[in-house]
Chimera marker file (.cmm) of the C-alpha trace (Angstrom):
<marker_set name="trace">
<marker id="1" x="0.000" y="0.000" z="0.000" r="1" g="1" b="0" radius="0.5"/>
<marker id="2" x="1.384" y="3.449" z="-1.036" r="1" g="1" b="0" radius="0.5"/>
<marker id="3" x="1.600" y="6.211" z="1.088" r="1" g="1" b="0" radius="0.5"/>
<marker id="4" x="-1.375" y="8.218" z="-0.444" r="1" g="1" b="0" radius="0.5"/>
<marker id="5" x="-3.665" y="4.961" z="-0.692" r="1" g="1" b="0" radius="0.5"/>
<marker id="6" x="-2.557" y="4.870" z="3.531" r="1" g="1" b="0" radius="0.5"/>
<marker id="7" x="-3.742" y="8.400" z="4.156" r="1" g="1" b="0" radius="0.5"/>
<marker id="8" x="-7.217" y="8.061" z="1.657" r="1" g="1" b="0" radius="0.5"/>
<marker id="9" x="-7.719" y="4.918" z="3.355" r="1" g="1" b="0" radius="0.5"/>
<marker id="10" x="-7.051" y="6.497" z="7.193" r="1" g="1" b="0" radius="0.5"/>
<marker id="11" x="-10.086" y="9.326" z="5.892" r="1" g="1" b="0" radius="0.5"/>
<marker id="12" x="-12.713" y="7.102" z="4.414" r="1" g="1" b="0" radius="0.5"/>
<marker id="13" x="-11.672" y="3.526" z="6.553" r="1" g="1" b="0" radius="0.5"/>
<marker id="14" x="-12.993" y="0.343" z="4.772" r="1" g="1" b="0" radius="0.5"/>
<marker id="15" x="-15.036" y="1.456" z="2.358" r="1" g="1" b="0" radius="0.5"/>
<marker id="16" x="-15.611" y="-0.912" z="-0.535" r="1" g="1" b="0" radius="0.5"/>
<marker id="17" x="-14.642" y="1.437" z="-3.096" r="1" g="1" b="0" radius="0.5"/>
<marker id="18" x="-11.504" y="1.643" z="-5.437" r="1" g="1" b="0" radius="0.5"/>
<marker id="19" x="-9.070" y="4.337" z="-4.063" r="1" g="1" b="0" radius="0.5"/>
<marker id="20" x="-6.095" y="3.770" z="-6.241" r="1" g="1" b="0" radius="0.5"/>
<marker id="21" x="-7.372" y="6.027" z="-9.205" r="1" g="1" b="0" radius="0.5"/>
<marker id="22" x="-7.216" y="8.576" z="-6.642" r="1" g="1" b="0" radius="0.5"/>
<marker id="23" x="-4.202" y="7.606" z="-4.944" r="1" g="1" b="0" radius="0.5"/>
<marker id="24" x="-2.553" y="7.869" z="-8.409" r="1" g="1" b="0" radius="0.5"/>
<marker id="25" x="-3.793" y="11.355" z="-8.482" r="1" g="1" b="0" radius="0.5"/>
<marker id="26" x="-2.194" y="12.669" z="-5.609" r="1" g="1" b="0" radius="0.5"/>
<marker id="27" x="1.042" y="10.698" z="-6.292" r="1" g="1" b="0" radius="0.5"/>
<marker id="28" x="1.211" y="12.215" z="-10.114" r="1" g="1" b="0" radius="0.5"/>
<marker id="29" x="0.441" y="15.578" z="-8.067" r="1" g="1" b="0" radius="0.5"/>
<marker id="30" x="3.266" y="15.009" z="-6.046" r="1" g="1" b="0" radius="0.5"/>
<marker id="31" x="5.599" y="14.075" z="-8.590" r="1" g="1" b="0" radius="0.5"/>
<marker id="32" x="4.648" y="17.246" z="-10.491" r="1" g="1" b="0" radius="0.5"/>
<marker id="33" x="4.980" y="19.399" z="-7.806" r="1" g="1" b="0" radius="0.5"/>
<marker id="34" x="8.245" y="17.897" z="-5.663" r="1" g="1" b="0" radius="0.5"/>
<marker id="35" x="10.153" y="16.254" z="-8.305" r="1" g="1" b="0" radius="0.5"/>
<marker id="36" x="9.558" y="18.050" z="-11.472" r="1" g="1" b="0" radius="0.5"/>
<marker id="37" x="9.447" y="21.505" z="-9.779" r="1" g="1" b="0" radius="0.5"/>
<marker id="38" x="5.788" y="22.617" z="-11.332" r="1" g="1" b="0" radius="0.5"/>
<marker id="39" x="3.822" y="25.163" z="-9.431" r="1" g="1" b="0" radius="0.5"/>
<marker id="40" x="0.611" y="24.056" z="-8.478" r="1" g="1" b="0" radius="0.5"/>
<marker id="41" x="-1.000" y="26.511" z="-10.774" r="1" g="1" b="0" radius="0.5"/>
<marker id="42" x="0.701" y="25.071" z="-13.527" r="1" g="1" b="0" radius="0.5"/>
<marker id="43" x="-0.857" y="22.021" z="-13.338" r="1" g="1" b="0" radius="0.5"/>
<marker id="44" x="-3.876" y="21.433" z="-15.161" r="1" g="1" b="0" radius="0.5"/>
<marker id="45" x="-5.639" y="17.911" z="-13.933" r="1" g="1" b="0" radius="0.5"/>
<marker id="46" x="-7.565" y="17.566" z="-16.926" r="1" g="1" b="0" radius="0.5"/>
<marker id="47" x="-4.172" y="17.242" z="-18.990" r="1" g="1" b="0" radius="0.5"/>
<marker id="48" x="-1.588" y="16.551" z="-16.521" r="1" g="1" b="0" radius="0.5"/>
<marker id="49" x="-3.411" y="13.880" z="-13.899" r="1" g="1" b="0" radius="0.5"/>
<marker id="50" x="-6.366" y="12.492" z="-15.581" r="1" g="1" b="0" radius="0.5"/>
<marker id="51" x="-4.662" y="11.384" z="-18.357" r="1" g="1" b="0" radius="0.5"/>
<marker id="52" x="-1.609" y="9.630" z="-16.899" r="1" g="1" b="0" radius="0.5"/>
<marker id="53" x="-4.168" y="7.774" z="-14.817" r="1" g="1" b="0" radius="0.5"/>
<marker id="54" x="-6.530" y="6.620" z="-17.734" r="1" g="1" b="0" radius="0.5"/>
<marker id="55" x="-3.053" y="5.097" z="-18.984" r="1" g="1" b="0" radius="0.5"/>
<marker id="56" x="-2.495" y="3.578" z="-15.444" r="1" g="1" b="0" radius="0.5"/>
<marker id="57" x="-6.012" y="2.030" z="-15.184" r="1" g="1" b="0" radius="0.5"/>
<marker id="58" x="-8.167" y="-0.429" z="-17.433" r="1" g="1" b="0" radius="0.5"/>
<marker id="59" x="-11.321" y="-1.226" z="-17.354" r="1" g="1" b="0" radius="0.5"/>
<marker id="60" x="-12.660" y="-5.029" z="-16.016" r="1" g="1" b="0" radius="0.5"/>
<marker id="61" x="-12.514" y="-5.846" z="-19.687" r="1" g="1" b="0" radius="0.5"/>
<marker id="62" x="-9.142" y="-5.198" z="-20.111" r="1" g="1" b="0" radius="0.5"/>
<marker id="63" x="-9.464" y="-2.307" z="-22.128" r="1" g="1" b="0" radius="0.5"/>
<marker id="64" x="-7.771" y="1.066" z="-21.233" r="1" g="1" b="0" radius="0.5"/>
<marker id="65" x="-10.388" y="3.684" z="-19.262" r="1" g="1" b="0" radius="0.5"/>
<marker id="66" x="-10.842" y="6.614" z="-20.979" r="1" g="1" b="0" radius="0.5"/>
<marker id="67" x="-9.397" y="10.276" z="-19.260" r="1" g="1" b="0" radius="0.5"/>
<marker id="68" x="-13.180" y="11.094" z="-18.820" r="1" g="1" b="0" radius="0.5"/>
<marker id="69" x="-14.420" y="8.109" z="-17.137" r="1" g="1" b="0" radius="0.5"/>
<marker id="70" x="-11.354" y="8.277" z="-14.941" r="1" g="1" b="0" radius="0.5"/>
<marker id="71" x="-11.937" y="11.620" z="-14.154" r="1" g="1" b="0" radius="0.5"/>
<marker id="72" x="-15.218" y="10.952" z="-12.419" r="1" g="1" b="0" radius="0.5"/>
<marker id="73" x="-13.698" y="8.025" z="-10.392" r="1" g="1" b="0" radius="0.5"/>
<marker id="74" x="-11.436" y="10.825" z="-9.310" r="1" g="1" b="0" radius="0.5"/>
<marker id="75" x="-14.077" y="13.409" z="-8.219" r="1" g="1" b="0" radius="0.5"/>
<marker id="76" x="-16.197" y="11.079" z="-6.853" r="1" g="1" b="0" radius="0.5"/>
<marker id="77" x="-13.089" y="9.873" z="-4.485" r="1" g="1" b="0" radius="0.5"/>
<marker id="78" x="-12.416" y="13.246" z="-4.159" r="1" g="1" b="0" radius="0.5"/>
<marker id="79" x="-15.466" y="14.662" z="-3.305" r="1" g="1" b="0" radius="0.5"/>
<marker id="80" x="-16.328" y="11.458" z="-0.699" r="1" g="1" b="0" radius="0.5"/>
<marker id="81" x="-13.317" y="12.189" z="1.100" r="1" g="1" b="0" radius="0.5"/>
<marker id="82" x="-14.022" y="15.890" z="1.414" r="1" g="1" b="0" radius="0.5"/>
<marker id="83" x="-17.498" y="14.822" z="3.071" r="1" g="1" b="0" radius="0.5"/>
<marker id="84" x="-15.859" y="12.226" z="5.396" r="1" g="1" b="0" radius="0.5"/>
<marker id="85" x="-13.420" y="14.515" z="6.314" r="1" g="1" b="0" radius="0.5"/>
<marker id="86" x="-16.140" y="17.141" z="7.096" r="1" g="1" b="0" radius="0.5"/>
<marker id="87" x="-17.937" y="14.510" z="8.655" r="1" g="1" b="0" radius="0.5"/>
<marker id="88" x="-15.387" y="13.511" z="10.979" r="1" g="1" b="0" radius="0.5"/>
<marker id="89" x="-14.382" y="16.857" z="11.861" r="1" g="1" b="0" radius="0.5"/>
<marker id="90" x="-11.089" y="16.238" z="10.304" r="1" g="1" b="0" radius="0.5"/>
<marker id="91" x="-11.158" y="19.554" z="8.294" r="1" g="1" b="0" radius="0.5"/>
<marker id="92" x="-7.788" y="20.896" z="10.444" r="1" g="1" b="0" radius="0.5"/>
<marker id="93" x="-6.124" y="17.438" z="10.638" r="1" g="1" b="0" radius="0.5"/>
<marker id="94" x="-5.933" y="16.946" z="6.535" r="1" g="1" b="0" radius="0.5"/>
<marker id="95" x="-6.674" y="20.920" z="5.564" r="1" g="1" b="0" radius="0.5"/>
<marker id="96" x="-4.730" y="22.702" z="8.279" r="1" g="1" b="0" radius="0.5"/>
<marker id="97" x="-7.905" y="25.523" z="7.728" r="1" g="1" b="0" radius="0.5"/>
<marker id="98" x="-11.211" y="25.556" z="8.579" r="1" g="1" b="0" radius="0.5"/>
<marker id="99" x="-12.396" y="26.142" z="5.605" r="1" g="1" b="0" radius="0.5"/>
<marker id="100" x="-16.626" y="25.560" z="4.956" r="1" g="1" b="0" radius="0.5"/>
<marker id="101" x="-15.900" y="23.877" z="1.364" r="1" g="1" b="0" radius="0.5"/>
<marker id="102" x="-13.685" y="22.715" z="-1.323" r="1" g="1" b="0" radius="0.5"/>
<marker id="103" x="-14.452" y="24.802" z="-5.069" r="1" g="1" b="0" radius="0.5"/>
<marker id="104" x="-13.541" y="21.652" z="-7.154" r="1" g="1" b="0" radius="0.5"/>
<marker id="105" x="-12.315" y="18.024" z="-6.553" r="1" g="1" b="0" radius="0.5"/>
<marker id="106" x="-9.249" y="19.154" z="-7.613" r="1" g="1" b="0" radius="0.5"/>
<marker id="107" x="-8.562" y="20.832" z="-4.440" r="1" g="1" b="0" radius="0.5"/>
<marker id="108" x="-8.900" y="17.451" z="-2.802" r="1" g="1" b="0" radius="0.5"/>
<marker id="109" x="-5.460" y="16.101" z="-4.835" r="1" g="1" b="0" radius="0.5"/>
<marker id="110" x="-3.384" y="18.721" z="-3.787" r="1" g="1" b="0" radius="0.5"/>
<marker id="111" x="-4.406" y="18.989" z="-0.020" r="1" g="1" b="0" radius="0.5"/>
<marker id="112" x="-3.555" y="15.536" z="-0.197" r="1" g="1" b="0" radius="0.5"/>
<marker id="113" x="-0.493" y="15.929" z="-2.053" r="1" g="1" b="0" radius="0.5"/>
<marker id="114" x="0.793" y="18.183" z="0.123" r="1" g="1" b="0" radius="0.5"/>
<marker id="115" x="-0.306" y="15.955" z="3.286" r="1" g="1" b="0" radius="0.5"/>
<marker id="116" x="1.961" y="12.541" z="1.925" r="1" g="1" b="0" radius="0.5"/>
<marker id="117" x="4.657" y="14.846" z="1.240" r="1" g="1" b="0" radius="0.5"/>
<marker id="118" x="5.109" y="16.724" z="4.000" r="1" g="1" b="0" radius="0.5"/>
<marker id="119" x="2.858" y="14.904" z="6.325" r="1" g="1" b="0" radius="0.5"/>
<marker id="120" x="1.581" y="18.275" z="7.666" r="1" g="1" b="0" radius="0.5"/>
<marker id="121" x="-1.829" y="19.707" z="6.261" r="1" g="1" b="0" radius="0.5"/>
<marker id="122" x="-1.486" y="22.143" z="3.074" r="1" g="1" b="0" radius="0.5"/>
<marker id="123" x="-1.968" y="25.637" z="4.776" r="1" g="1" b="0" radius="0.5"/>
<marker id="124" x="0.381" y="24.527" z="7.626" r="1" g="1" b="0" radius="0.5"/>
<marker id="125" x="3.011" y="23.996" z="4.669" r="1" g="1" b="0" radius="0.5"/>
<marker id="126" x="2.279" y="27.411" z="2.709" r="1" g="1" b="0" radius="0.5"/>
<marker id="127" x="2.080" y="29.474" z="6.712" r="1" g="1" b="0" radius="0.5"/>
<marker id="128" x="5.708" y="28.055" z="6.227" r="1" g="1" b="0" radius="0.5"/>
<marker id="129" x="6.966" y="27.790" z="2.962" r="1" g="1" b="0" radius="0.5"/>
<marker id="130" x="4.716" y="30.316" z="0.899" r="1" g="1" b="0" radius="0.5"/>
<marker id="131" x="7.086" y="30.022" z="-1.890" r="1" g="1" b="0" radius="0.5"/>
<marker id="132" x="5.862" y="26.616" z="-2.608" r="1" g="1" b="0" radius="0.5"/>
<marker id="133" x="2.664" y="28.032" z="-4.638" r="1" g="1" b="0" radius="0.5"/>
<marker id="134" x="4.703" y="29.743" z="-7.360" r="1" g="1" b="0" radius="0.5"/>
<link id1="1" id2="2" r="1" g="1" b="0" radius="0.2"/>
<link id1="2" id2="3" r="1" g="1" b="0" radius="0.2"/>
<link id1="3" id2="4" r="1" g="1" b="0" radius="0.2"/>
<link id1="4" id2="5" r="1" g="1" b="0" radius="0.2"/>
<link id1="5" id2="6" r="1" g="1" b="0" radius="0.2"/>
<link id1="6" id2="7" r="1" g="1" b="0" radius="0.2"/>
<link id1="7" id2="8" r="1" g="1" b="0" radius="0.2"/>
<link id1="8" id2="9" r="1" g="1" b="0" radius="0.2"/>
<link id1="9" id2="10" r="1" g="1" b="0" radius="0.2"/>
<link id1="10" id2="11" r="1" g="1" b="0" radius="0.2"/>
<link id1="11" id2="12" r="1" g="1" b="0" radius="0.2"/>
<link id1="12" id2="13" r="1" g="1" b="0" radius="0.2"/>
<link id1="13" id2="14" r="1" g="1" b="0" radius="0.2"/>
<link id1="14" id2="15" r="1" g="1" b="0" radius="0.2"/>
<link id1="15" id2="16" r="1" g="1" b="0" radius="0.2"/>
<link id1="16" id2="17" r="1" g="1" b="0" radius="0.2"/>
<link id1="17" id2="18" r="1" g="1" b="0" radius="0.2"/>
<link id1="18" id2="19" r="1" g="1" b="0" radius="0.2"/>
<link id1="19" id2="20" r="1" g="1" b="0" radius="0.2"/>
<link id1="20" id2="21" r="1" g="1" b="0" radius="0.2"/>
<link id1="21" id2="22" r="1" g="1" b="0" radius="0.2"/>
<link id1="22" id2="23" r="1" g="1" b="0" radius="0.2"/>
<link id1="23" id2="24" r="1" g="1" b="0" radius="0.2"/>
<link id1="24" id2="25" r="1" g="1" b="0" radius="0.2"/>
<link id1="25" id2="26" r="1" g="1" b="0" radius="0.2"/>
<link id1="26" id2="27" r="1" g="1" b="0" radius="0.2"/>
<link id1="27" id2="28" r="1" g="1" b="0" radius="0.2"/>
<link id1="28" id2="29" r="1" g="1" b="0" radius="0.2"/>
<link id1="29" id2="30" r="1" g="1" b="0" radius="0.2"/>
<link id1="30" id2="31" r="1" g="1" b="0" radius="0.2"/>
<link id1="31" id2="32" r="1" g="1" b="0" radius="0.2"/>
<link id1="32" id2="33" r="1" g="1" b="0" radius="0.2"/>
<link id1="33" id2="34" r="1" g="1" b="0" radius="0.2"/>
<link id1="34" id2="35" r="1" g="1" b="0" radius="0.2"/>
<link id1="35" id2="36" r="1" g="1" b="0" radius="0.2"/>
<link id1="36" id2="37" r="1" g="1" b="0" radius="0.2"/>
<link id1="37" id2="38" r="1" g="1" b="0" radius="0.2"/>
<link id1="38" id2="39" r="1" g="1" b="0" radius="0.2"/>
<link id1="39" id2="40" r="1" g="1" b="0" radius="0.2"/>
<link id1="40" id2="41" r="1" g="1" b="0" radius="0.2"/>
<link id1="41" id2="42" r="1" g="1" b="0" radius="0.2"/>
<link id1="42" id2="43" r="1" g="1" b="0" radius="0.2"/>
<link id1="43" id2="44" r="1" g="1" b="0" radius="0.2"/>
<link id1="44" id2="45" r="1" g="1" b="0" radius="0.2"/>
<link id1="45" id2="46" r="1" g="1" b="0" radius="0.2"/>
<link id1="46" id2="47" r="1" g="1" b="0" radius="0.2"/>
<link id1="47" id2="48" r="1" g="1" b="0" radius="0.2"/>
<link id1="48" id2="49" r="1" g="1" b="0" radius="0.2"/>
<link id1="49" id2="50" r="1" g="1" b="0" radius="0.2"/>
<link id1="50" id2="51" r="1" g="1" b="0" radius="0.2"/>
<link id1="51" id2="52" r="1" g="1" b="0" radius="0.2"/>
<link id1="52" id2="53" r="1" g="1" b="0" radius="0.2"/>
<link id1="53" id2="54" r="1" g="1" b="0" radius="0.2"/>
<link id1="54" id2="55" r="1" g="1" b="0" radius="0.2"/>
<link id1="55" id2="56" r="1" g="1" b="0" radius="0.2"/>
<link id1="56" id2="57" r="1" g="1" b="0" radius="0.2"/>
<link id1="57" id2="58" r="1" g="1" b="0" radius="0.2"/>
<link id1="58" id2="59" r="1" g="1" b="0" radius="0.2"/>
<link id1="59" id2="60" r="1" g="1" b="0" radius="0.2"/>
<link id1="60" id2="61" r="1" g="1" b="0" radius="0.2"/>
<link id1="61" id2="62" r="1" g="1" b="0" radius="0.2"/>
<link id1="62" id2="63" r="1" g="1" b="0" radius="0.2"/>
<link id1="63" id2="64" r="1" g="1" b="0" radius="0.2"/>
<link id1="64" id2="65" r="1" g="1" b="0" radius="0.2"/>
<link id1="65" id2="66" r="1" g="1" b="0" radius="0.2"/>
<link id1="66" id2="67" r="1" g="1" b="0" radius="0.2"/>
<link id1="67" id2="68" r="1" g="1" b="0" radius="0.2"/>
<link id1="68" id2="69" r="1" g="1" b="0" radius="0.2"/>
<link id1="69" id2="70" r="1" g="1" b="0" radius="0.2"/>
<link id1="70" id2="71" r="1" g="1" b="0" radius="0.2"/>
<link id1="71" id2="72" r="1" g="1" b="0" radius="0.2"/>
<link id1="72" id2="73" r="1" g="1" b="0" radius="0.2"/>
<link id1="73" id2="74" r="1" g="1" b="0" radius="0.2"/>
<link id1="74" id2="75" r="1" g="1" b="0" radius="0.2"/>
<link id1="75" id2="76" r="1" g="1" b="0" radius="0.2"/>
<link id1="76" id2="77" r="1" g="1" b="0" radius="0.2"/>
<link id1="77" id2="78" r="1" g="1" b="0" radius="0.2"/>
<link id1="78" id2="79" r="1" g="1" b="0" radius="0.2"/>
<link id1="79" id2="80" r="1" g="1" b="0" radius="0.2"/>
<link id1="80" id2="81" r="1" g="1" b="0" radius="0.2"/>
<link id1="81" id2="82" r="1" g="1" b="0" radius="0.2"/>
<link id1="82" id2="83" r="1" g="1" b="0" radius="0.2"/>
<link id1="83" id2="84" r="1" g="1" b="0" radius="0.2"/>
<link id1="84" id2="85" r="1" g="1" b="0" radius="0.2"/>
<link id1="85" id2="86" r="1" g="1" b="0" radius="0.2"/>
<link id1="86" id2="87" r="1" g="1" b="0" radius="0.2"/>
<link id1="87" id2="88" r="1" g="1" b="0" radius="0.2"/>
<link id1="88" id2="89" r="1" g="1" b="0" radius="0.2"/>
<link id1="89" id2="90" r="1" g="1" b="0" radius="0.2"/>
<link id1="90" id2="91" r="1" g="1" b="0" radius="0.2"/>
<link id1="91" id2="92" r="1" g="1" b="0" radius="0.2"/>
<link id1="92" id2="93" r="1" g="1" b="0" radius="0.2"/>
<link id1="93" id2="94" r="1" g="1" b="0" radius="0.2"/>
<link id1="94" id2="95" r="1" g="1" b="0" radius="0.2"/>
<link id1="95" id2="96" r="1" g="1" b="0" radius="0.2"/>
<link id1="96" id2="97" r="1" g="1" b="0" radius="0.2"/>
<link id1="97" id2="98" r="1" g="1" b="0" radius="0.2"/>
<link id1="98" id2="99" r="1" g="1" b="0" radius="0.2"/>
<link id1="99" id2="100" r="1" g="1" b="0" radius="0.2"/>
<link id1="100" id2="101" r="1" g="1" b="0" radius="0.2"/>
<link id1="101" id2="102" r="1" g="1" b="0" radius="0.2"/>
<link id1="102" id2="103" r="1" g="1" b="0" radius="0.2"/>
<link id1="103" id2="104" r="1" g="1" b="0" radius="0.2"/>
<link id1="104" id2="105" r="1" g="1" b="0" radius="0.2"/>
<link id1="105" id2="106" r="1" g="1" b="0" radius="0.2"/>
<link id1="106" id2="107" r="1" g="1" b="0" radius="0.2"/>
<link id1="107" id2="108" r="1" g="1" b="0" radius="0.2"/>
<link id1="108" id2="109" r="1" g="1" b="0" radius="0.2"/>
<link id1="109" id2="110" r="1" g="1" b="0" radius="0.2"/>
<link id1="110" id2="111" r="1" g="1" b="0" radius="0.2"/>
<link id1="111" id2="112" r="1" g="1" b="0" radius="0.2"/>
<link id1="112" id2="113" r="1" g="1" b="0" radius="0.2"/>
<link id1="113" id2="114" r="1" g="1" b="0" radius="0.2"/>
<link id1="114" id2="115" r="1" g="1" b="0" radius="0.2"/>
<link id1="115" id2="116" r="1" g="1" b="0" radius="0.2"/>
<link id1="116" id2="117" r="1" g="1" b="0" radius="0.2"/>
<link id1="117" id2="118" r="1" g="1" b="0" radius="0.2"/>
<link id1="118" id2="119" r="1" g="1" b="0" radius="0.2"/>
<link id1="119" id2="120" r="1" g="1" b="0" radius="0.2"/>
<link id1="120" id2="121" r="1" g="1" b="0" radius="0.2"/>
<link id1="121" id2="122" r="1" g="1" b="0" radius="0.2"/>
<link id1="122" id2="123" r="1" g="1" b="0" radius="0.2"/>
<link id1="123" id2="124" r="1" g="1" b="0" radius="0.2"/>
<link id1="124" id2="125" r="1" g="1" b="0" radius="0.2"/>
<link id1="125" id2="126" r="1" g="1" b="0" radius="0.2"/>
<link id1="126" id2="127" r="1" g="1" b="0" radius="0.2"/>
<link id1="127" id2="128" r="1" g="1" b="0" radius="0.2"/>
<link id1="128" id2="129" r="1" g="1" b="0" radius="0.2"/>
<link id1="129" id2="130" r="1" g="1" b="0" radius="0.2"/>
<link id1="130" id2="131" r="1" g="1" b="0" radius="0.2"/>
<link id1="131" id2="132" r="1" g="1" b="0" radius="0.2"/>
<link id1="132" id2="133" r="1" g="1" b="0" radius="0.2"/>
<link id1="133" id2="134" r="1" g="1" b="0" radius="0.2"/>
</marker_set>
């Protein structure tokens, strides 16, 4: 188990659900970011993430997901994990804000990116190290 499918599965427990498209996310997002140096801006998920996952993931068939149906595994993960962490008033554990809601899924991979990395919540990190966003 990777790092990123450890910290999806310590937010949603044992759900019977496929997290690895969205563990993929947030380690792409974190390879973007850390290794290759691209600000977070930069990165579009649409081109950058969703894609490389598609490639990463087939279907029960055998045949190779498309970006689009891989994108809405994504959200979906994304979006259930933003309600359990709401839910379990885990908003400052994972977040490091209290903020009331996340403006797209998206948001989701990099909090989460930026929690596996530096195993602190995002806007402890960028309190910190505001040069990170740029």
């Amino acid at each position: 188990m990777t790092k990123s499918e450890s910290v999806i599965r310590s937010i949603l427990g044992a759900v019977r659900v496929d997290i690895r498209p969205l563990a993929f996310a947030v380690d792409t997002a974190v390879d973007l970011m850390f290794v290759q140096g691209i600000p977070m801006d930069d990165i579009f998920v649409t081109d950058d993430i969703y894609p490389k996952a598609a490639e990463h993931f087939r279907k029960r068939s055998g045949e190779a997901s498309t970006p689009k149906a891989v994108a809405r595994r994504i959200e979906r993960l994304s979006n259930l994990c933003w309600d359990t962490i709401v839910s379990r008033g885990l908003v400052m554990d994972y977040i490091g804000a209290q903020i009331k809601d996340i403006r797209a899924p998206r948001d989701i991979i990099f909090y989460l990116a930026f929690y596996v990395y530096f195993d602190k919540p995002f806007f402890t990190v960028i309190a910190k190290q505001p040069a990170l966003l740029f």
